[in-house]
PDBQT receptor file of N, H, CA, C and O in Angstrom, charges set to zero:
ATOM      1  N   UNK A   1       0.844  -1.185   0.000  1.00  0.00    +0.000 N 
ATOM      2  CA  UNK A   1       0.000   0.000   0.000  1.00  0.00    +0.000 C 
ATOM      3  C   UNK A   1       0.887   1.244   0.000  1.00  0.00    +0.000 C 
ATOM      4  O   UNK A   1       1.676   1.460   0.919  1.00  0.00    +0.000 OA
ATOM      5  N   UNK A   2       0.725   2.151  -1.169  1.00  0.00    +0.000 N 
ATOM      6  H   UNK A   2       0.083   1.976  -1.916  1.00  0.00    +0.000 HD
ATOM      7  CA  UNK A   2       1.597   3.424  -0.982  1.00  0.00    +0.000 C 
ATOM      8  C   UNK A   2       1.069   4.503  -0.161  1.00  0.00    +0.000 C 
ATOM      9  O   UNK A   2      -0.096   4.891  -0.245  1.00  0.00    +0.000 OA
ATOM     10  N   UNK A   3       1.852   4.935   0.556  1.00  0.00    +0.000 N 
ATOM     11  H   UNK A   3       2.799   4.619   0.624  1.00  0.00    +0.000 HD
ATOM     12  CA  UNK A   3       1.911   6.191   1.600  1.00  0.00    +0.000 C 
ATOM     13  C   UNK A   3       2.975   7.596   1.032  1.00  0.00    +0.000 C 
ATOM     14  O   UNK A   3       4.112   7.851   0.635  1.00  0.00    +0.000 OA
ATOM     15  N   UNK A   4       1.559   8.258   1.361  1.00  0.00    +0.000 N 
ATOM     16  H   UNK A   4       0.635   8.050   1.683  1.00  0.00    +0.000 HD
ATOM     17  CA  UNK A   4       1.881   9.835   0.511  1.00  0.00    +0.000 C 
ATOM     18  C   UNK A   4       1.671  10.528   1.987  1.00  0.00    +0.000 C 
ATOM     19  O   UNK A   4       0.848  10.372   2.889  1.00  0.00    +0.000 OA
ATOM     20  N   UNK A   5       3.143  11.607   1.735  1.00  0.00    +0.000 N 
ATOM     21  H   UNK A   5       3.812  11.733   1.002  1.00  0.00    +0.000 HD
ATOM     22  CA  UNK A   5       3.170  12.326   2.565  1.00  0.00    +0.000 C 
ATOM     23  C   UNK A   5       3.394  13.798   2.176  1.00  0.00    +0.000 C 
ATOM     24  O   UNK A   5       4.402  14.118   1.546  1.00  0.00    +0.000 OA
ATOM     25  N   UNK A   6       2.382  14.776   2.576  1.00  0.00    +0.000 N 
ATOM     26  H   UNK A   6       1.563  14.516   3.088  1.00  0.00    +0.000 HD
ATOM     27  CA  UNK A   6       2.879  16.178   2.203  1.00  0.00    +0.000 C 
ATOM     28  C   UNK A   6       2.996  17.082   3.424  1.00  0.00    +0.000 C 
ATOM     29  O   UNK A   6       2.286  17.212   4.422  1.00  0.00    +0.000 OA
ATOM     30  N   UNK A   7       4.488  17.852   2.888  1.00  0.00    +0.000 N 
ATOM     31  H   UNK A   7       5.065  17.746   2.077  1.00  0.00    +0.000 HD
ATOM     32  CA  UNK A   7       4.700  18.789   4.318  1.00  0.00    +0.000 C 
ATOM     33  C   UNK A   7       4.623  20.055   3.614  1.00  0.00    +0.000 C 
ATOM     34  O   UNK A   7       5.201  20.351   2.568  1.00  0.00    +0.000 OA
ATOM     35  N   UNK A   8       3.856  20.751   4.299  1.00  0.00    +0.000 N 
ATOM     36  H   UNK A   8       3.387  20.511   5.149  1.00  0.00    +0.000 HD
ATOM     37  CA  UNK A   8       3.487  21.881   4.007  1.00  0.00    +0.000 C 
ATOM     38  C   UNK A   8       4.563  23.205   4.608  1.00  0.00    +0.000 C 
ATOM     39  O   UNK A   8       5.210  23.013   5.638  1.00  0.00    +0.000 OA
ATOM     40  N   UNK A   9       4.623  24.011   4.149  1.00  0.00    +0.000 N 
ATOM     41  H   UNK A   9       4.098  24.167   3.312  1.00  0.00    +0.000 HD
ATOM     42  CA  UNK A   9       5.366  25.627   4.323  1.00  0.00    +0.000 C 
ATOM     43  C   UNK A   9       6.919  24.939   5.267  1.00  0.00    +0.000 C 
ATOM     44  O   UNK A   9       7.082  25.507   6.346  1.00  0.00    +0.000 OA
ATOM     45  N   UNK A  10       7.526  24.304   5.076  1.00  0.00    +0.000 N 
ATOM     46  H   UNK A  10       7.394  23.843   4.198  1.00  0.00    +0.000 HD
ATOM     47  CA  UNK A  10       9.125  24.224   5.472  1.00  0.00    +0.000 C 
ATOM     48  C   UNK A  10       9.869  25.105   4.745  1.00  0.00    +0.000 C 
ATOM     49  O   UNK A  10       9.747  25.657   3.652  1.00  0.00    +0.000 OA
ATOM     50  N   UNK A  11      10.873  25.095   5.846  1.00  0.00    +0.000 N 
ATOM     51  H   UNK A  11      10.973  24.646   6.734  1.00  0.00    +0.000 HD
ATOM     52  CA  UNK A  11      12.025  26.548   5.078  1.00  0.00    +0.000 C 
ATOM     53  C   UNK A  11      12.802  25.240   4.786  1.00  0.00    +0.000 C 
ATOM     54  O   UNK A  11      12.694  24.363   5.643  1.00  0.00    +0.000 OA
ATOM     55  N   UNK A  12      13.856  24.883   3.297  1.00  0.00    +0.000 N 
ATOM     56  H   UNK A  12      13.944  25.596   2.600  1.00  0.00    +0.000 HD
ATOM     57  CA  UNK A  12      14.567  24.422   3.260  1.00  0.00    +0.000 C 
ATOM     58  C   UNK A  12      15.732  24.878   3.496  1.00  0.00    +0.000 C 
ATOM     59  O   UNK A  12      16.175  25.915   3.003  1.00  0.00    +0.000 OA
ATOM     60  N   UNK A  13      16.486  23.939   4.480  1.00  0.00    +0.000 N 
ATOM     61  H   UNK A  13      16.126  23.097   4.880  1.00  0.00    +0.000 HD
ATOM     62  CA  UNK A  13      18.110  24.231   4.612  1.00  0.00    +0.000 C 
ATOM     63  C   UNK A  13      18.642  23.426   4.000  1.00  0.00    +0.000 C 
ATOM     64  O   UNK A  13      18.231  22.318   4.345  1.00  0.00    +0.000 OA
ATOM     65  N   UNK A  14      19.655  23.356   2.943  1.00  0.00    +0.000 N 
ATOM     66  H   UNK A  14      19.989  24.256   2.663  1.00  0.00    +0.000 HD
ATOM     67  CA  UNK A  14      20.643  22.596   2.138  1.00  0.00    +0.000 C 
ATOM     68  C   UNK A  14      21.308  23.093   1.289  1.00  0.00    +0.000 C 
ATOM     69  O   UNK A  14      20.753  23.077   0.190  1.00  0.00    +0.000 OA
ATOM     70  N   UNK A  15      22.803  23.782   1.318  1.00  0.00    +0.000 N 
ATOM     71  H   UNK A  15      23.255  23.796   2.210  1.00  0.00    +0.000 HD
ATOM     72  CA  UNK A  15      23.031  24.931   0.907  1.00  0.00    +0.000 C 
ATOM     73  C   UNK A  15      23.272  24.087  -0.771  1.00  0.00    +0.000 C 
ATOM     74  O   UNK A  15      23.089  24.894  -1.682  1.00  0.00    +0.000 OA
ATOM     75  N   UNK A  16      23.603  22.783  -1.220  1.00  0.00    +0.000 N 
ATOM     76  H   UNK A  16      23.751  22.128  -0.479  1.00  0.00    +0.000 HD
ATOM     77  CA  UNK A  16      23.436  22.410  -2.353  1.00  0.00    +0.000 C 
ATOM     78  C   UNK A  16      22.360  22.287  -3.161  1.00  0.00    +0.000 C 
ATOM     79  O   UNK A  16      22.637  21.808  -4.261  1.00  0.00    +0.000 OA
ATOM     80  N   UNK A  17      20.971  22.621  -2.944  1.00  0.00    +0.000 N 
ATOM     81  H   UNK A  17      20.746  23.011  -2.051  1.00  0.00    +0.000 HD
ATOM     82  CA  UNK A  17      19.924  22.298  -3.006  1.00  0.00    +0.000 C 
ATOM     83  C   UNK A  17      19.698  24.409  -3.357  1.00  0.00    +0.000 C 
ATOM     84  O   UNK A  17      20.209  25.360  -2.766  1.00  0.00    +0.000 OA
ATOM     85  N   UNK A  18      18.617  24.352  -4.679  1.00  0.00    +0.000 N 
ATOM     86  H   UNK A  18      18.203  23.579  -5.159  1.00  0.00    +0.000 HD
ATOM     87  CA  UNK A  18      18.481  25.499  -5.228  1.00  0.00    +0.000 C 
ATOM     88  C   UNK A  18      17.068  26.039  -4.136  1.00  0.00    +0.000 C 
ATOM     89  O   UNK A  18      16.576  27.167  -4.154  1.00  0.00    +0.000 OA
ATOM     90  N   UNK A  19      16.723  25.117  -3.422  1.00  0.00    +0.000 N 
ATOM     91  H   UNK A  19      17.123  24.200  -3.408  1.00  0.00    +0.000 HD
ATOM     92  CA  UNK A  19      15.715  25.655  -2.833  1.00  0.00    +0.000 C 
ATOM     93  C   UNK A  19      15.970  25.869  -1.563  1.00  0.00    +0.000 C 
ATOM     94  O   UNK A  19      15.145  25.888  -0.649  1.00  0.00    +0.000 OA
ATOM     95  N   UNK A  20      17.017  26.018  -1.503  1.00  0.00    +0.000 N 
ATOM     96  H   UNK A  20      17.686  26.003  -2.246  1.00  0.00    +0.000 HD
ATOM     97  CA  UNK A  20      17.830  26.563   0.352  1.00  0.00    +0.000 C 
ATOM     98  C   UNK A  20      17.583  27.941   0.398  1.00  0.00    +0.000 C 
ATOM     99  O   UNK A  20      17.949  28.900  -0.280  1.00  0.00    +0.000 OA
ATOM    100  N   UNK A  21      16.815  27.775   1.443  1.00  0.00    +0.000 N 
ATOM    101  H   UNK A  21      16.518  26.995   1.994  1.00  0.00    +0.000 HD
ATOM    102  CA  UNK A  21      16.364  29.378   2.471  1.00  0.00    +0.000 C 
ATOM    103  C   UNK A  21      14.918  29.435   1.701  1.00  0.00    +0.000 C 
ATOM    104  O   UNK A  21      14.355  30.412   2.193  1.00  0.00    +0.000 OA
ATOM    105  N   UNK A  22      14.303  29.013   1.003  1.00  0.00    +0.000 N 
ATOM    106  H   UNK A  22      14.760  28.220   0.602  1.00  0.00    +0.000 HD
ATOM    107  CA  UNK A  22      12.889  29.169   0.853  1.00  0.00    +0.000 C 
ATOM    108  C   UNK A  22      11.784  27.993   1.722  1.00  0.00    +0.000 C 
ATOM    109  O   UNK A  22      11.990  26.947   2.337  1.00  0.00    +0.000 OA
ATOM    110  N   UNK A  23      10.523  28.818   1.383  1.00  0.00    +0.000 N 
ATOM    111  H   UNK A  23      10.356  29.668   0.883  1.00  0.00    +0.000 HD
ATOM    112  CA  UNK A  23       9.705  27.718   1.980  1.00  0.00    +0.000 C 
ATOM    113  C   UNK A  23       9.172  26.954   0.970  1.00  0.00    +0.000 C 
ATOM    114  O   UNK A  23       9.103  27.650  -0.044  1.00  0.00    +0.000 OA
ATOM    115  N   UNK A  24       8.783  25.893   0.792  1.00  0.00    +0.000 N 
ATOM    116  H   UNK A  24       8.839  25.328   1.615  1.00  0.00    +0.000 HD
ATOM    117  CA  UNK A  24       8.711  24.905   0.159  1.00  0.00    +0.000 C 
ATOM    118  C   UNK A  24       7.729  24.120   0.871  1.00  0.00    +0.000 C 
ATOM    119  O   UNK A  24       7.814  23.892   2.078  1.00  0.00    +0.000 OA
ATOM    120  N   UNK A  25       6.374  23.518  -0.214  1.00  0.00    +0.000 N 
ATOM    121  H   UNK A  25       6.306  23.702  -1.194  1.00  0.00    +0.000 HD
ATOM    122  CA  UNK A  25       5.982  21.813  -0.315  1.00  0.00    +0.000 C 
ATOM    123  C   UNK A  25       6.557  20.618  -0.537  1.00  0.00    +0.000 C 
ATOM    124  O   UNK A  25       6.633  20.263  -1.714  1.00  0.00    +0.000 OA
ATOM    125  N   UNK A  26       6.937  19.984   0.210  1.00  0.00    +0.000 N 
ATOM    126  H   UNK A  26       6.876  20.272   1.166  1.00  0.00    +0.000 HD
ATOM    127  CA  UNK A  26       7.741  18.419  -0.128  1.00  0.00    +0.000 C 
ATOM    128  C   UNK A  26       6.911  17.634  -0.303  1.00  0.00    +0.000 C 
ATOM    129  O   UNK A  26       6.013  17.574   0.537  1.00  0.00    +0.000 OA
ATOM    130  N   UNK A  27       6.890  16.856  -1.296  1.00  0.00    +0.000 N 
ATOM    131  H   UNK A  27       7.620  16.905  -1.978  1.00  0.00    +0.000 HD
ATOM    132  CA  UNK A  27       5.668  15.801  -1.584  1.00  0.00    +0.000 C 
ATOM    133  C   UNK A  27       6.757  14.317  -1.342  1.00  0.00    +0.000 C 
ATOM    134  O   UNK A  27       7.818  13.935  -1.836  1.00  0.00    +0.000 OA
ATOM    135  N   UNK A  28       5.977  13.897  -0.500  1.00  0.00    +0.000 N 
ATOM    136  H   UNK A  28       5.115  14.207  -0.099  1.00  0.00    +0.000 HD
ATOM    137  CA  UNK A  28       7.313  12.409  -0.071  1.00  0.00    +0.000 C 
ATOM    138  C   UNK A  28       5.991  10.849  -0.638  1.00  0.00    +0.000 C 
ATOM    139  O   UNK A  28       4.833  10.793  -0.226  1.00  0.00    +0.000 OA
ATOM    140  N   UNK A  29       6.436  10.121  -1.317  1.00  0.00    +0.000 N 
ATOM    141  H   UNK A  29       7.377  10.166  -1.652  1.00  0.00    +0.000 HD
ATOM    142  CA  UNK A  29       5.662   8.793  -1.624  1.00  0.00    +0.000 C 
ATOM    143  C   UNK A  29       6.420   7.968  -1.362  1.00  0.00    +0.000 C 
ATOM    144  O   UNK A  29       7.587   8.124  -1.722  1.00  0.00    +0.000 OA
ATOM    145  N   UNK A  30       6.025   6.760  -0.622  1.00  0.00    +0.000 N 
ATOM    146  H   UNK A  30       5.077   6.633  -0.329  1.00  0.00    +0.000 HD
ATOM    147  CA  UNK A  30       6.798   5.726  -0.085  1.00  0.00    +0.000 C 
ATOM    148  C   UNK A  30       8.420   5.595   0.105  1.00  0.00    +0.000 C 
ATOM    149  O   UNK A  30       9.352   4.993  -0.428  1.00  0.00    +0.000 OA
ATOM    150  N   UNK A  31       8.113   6.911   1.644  1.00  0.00    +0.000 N 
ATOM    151  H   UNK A  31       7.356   7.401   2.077  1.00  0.00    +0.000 HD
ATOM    152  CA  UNK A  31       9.725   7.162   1.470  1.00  0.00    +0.000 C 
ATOM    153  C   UNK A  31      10.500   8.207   0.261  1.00  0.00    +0.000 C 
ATOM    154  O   UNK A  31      11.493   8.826   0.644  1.00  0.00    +0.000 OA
ATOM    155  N   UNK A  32      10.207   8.322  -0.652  1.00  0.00    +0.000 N 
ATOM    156  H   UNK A  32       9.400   7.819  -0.964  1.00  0.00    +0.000 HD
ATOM    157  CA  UNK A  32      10.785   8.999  -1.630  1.00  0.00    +0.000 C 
ATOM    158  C   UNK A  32      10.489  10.195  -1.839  1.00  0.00    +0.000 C 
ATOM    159  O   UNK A  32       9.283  10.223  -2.085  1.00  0.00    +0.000 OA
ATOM    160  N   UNK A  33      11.015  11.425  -1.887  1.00  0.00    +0.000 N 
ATOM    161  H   UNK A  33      11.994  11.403  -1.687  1.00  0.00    +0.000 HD
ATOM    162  CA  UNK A  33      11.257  13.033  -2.349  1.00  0.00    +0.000 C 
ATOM    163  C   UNK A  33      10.593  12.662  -3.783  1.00  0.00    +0.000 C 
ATOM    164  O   UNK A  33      11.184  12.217  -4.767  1.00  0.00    +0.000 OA
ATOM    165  N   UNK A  34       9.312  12.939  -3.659  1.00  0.00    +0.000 N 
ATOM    166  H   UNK A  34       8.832  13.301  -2.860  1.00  0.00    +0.000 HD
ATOM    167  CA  UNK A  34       8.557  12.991  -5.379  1.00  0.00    +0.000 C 
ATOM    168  C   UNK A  34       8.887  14.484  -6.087  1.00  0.00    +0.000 C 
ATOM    169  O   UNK A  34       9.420  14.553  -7.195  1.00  0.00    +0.000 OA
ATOM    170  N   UNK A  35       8.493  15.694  -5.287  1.00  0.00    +0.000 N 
ATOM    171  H   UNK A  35       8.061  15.638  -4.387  1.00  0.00    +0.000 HD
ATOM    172  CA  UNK A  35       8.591  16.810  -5.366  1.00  0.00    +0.000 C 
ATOM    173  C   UNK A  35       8.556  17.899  -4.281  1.00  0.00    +0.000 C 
ATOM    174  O   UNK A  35       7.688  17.845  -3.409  1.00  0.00    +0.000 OA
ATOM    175  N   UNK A  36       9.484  18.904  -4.303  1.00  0.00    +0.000 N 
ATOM    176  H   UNK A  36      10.189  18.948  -5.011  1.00  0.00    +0.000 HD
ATOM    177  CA  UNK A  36       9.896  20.506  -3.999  1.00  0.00    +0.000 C 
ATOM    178  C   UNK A  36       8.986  21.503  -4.786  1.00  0.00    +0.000 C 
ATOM    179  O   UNK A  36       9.115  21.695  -5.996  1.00  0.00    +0.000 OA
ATOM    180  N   UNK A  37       8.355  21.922  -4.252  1.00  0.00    +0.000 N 
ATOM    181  H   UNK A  37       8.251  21.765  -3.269  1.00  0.00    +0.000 HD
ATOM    182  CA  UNK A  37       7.505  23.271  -4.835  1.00  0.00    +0.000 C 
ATOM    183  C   UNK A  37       7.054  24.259  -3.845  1.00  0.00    +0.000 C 
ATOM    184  O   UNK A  37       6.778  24.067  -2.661  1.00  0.00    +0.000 OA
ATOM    185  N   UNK A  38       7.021  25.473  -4.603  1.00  0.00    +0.000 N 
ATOM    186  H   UNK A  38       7.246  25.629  -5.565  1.00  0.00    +0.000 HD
ATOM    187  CA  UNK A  38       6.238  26.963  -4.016  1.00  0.00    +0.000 C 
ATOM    188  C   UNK A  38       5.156  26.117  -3.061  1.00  0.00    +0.000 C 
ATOM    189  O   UNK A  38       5.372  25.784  -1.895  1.00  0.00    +0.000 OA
ATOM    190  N   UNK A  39       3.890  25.838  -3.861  1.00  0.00    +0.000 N 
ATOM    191  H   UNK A  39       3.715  26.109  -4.808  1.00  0.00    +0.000 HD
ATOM    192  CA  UNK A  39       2.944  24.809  -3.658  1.00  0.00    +0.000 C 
ATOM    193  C   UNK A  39       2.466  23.571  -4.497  1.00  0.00    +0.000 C 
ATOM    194  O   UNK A  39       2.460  23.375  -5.712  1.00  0.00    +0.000 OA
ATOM    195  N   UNK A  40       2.090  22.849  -3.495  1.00  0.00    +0.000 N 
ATOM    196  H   UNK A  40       2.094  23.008  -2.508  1.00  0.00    +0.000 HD
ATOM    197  CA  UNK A  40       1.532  21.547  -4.345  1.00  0.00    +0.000 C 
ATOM    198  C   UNK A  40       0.508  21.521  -3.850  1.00  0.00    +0.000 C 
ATOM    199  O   UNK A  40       0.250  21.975  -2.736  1.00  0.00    +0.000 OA
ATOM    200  N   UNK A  41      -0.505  20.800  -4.854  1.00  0.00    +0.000 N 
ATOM    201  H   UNK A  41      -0.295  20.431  -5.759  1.00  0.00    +0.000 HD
ATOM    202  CA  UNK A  41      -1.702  19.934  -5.263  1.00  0.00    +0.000 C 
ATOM    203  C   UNK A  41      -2.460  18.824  -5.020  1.00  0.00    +0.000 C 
ATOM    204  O   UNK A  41      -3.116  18.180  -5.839  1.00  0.00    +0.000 OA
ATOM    205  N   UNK A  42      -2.320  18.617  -3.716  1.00  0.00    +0.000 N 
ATOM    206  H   UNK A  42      -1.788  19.141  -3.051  1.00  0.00    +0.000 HD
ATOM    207  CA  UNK A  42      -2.625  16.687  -3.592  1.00  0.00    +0.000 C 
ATOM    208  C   UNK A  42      -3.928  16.645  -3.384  1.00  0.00    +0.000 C 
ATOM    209  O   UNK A  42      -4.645  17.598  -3.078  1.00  0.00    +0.000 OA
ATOM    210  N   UNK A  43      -4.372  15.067  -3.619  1.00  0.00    +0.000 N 
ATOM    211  H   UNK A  43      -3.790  14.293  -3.867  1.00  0.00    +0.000 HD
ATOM    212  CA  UNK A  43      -5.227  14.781  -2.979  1.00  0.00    +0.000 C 
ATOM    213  C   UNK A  43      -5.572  12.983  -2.644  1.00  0.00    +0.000 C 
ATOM    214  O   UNK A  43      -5.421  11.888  -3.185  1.00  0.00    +0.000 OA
ATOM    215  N   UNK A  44      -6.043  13.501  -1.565  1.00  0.00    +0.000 N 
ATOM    216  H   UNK A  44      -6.166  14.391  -1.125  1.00  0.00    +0.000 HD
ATOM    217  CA  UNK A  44      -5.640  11.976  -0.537  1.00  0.00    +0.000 C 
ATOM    218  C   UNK A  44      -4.474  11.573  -0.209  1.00  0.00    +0.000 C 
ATOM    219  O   UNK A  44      -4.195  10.377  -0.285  1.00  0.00    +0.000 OA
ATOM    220  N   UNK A  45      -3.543  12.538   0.233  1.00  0.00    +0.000 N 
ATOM    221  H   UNK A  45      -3.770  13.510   0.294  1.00  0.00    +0.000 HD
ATOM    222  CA  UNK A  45      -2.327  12.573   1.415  1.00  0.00    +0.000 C 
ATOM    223  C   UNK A  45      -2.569  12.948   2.820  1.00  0.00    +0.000 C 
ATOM    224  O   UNK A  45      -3.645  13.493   3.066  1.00  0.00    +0.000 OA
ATOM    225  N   UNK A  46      -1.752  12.744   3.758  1.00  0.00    +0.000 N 
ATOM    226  H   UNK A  46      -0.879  12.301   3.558  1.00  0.00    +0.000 HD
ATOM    227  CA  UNK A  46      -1.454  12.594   5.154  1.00  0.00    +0.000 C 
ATOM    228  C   UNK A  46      -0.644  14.119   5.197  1.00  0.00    +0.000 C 
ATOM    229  O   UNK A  46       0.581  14.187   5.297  1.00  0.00    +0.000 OA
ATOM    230  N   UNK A  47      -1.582  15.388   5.101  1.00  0.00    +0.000 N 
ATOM    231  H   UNK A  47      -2.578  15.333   5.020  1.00  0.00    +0.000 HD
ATOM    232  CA  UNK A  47      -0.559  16.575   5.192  1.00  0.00    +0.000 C 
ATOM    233  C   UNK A  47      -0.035  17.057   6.558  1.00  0.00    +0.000 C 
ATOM    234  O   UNK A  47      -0.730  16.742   7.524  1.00  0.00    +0.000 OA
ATOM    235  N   UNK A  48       0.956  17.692   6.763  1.00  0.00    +0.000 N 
ATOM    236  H   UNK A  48       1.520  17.948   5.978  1.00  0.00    +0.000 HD
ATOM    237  CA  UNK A  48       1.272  18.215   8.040  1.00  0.00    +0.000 C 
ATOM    238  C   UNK A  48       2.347  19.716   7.530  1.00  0.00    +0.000 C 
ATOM    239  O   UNK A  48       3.340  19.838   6.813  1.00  0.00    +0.000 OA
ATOM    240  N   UNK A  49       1.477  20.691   8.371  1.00  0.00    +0.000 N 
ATOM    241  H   UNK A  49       0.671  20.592   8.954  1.00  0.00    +0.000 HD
ATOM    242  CA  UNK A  49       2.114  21.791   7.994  1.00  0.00    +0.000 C 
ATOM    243  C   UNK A  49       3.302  22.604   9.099  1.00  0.00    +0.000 C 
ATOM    244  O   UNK A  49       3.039  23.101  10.194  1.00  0.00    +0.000 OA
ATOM    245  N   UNK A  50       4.257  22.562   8.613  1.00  0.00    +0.000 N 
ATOM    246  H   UNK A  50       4.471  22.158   7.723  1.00  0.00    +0.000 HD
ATOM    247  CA  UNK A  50       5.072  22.862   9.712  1.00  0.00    +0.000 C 
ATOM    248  C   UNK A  50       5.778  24.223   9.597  1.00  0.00    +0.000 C 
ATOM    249  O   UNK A  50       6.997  24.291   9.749  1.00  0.00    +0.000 OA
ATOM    250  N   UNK A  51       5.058  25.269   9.342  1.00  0.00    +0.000 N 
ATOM    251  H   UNK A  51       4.067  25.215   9.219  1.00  0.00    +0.000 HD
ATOM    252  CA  UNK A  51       5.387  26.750   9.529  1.00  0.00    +0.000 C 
ATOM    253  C   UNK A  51       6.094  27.026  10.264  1.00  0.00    +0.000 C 
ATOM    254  O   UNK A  51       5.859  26.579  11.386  1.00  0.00    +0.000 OA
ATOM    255  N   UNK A  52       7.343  27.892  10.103  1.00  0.00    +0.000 N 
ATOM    256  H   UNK A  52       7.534  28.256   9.191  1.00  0.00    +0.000 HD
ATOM    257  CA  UNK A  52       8.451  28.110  11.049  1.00  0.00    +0.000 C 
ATOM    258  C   UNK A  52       9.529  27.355  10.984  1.00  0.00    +0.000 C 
ATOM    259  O   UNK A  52      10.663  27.833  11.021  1.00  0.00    +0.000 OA
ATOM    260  N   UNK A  53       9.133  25.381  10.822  1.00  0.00    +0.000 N 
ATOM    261  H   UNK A  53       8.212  24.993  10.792  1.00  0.00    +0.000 HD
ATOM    262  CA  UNK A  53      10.214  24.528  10.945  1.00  0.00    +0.000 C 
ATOM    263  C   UNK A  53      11.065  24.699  10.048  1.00  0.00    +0.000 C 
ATOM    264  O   UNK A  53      10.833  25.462   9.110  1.00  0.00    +0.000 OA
ATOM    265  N   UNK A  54      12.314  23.963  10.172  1.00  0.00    +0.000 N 
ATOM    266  H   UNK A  54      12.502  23.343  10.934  1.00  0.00    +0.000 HD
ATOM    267  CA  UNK A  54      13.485  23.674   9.305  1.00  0.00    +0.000 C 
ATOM    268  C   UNK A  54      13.300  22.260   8.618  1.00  0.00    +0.000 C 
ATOM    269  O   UNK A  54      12.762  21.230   9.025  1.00  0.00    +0.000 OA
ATOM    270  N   UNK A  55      13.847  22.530   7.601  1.00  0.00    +0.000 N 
ATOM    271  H   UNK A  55      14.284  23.367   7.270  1.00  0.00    +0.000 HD
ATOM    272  CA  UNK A  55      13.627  20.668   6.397  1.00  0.00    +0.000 C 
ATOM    273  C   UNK A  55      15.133  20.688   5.980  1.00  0.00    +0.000 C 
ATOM    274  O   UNK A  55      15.602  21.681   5.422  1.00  0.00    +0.000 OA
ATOM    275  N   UNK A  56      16.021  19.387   6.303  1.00  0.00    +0.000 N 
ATOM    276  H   UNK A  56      15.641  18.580   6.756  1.00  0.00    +0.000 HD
ATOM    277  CA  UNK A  56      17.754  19.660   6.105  1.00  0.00    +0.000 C 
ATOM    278  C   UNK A  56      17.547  17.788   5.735  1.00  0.00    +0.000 C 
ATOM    279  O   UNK A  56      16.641  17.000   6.006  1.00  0.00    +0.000 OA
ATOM    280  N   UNK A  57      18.736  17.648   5.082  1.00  0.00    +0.000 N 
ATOM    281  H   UNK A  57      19.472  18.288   4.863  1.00  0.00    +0.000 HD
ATOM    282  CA  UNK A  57      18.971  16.214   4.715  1.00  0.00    +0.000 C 
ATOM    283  C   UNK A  57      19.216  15.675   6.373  1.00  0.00    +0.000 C 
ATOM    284  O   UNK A  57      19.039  16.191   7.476  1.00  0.00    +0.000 OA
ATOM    285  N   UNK A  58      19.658  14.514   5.939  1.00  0.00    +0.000 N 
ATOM    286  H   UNK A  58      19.802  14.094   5.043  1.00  0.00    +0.000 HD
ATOM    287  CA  UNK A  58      19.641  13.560   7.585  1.00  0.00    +0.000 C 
ATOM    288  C   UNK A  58      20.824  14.099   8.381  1.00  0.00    +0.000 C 
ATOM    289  O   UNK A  58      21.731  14.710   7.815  1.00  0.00    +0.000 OA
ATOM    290  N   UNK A  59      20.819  13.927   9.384  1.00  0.00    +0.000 N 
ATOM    291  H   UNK A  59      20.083  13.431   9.844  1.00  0.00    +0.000 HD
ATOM    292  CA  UNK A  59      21.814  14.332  10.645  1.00  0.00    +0.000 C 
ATOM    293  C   UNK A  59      22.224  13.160  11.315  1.00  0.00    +0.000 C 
ATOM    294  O   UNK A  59      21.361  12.349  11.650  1.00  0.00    +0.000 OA
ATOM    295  N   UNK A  60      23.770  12.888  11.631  1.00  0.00    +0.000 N 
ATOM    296  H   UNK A  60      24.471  13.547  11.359  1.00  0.00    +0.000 HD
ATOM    297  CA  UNK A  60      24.082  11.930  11.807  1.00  0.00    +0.000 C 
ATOM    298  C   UNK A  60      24.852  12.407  13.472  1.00  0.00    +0.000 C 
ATOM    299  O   UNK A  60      25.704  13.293  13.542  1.00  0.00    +0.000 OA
ATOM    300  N   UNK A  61      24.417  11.733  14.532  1.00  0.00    +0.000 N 
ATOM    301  H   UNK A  61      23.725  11.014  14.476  1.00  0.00    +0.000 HD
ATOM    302  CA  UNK A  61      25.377  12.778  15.360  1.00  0.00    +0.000 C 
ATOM    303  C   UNK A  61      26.441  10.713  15.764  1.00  0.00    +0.000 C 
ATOM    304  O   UNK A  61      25.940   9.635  16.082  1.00  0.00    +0.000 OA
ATOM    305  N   UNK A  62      27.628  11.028  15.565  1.00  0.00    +0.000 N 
ATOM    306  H   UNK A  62      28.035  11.904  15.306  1.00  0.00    +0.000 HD
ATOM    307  CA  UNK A  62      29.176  10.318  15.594  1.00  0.00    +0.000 C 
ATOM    308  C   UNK A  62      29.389  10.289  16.947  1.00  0.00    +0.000 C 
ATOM    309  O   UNK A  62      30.289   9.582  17.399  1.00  0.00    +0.000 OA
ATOM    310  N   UNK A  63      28.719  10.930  17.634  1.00  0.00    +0.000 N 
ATOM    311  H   UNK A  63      27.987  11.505  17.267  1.00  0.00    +0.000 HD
ATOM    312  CA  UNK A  63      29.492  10.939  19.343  1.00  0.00    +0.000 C 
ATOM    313  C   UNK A  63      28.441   9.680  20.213  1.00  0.00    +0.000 C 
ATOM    314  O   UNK A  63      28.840   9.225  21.285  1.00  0.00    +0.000 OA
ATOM    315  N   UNK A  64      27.372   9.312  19.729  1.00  0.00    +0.000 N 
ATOM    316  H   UNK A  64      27.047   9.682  18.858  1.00  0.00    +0.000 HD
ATOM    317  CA  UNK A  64      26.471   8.668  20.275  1.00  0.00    +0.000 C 
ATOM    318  C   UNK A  64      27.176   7.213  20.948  1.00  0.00    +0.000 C 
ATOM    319  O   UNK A  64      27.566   6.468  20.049  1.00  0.00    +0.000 OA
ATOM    320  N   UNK A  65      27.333   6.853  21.874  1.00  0.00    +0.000 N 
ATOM    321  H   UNK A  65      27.017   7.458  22.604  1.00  0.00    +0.000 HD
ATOM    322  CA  UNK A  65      27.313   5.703  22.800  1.00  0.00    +0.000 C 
ATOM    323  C   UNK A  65      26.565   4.620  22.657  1.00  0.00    +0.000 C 
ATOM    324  O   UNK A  65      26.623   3.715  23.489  1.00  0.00    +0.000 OA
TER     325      UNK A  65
């Protein structure tokens, strides 16, 4: 069963990524980055809007025990 996920108004941080320092729609489908946009279009996704938050690739913290 595929699972669609949309996050609504994130600021992207990723200074390689052309959409660093804007806010952005991430459209995620089973796990996967479908699309980055101003806004997107869905319908029948699991949205969650996270105004204010930060969206950055994964964080790995090396000191963990």
């Amino acid at each position: 069963m595929a699972s669609t996920l949309l996050i609504r108004n994130a600021t992207i941080v990723d200074p390689s990524s052309r959409h660093n320092g804007k806010e952005r729609d991430v459209l995620i489908r089973n796990g996967v980055i479908e699309s980055i946009k101003a806004k997107i279009t869905a319908t029948k996704v699991k949205e969650i809007d996270v105004k204010g938050a930060c969206l950055s690739p994964g964080w790995l913290d090396v000191g963990v025990h």
